[in-house]
C-alpha positions, 0 to 999 in steps of 0.5 A, a space after each residue: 350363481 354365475 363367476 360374474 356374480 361370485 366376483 361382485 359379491 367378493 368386491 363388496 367384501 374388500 373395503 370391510 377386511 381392509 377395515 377390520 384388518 386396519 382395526 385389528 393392527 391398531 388395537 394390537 399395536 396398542 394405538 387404541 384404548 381396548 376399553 373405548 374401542 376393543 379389537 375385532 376379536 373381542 368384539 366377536 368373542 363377546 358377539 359369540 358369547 352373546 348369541 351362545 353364552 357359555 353354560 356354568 360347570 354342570 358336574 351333572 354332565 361329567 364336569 364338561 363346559 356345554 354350549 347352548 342358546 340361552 336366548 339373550 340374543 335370539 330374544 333380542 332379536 325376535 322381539 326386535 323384529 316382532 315390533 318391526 314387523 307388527 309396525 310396519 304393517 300397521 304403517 304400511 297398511 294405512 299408507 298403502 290405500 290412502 295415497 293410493 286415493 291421494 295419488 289419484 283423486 285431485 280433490 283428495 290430494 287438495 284436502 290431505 296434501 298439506 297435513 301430511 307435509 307438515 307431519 311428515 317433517 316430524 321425526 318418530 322420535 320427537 313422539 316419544 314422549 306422547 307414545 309414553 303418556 298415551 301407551 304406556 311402557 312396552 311394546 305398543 309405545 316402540 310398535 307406535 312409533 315404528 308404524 309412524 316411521 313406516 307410514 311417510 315413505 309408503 305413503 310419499 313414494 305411492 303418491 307419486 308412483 300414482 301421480 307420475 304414469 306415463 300418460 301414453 299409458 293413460 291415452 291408450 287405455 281411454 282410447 280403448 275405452 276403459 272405466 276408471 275403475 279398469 283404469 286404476 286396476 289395469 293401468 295405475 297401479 301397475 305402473 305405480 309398483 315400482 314406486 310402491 315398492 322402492 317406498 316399501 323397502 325405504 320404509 322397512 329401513 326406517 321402522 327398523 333404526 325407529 325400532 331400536 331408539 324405541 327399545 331404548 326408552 320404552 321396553 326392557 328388551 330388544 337389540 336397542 335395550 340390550 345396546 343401552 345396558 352395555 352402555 351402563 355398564 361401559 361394556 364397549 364391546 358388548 355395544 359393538 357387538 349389538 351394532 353389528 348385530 344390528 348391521 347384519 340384521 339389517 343387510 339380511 332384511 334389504 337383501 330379501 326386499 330386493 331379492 323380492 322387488 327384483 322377483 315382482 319387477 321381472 317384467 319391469 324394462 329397467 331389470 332387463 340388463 
């Protein structure tokens, strides 16, 4: 990484120590109740203990406190991201070929156009009730609804990647004398990638919030189970630390959809600068 680059990173890291350092002040000042809102350094001392919980005395390994992955948080998180990524692909997969075909067929567009716009306003949530009576409880109810919070964005930013090629586009390739079938290959689609792909990664986005409002009905496990059973037990740090987890997660997902959308894009005229 170039000094230019090093240096945008570090700015993006200022606003988050100014806020853990102003968190931090308060707790110690006592300005806070430690039990509603903990300090940063218990919240990352529960966050260590969560991802490598300390094992019990063991005079079989002379008496020593031994560190290990006990698996709450690796579990959590792979069985988090299992269902964002069995979901997803079940989403995107549906909405990938039909709004390629809504995007440019007029008369399928005419025929699903207005069912899809009174779906799409519905959030994945308000079918948690169906999910349960239709799947049951565990992982097909959460992959359900994960897969409908996945399939609106793919299939809305496809429609209009489609839908808006720039015709010069279009009456280059008639006036060249492609079929439709070249046109759609050659012409559309490519054009249509960069929509595609902004609906890809908005859509990863939200499967992964649907993932863990669904891990707090549905399973026993996960990154949202584990959020909610510190809320029985008023473990705020324990919440805290799961949020965070969560966040960084998350950034660590975006961060690779861009570095990925930046790779397909190369050739795009908007990544040039």
């Amino acid at each position: 990484m170039t000094n230019h680059t090093w240096r945008q990173s570090a700015v993006g890291f200022v606003v988050p120590v100014v806020i853990i350092a102003l968190w931090q002040a308060c707790a110690m000042l006592g300005w806070v109740n430690p039990q509603v809102l903990p300090s940063p350094l218990a919240v990352m001392s529960k966050l260590i203990e969560y991802a490598l919980p300390l094992a019990p005395y063991d005079p079989a390994v002379g008496g020593r406190l031994a560190w290990y992955f006990s698996g709450e948080l690796l579990h959590d998180t792979m069985g988090s991201m299992y269902r964002v990524v069995v979901g997803f692909l079940i989403g995107a997969g549906l909405a990938l070929p039909l709004g390629l075909s809504m995007g440019s067929s007029r008369v399928m567009y005419a025929w699903l156009n207005p069912l899809m716009q009174v779906l799409r306003p519905i959030p994945p949530i308000a079918y948690i009730p169906l999910s349960i009576l239709w799947f049951g409880l565990g992982n097909a109810p959460a992959v359900f609804l994960i897969a409908l919070g996945a399939f609106f964005p793919v299939l809305v930013n496809t429609i209009a990647g489609v839908r808006q090629v720039d015709s010069i586009y279009i009456r280059a390739a008639r006036n060249l004398g492609v079929n439709r079938r070249t046109m759609f290959v050659r012409v559309m689609l490519p054009a249509a990638v960069p929509y595609i792909l902004s609906g890809v990664r908005i859509g990863i986005g939200t499967a992964f919030i649907v993932v863990i409002v669904s891990e707090m009905i549905a399973v026993n496990n996960g990154l949202g189970f584990r959020i909610l059973e510190a809320r029985e037990y008023f473990w705020s740090d324990k919440i805290i630390a799961g949020m965070i987890s969560i966040g960084l997660l998350g950034l660590a997902i975006d961060f690779g959809m861009n570095k990925l959308n930046n790779h397909l894009l190369r050739w795009h005229r908007g990544l040039e600068s």
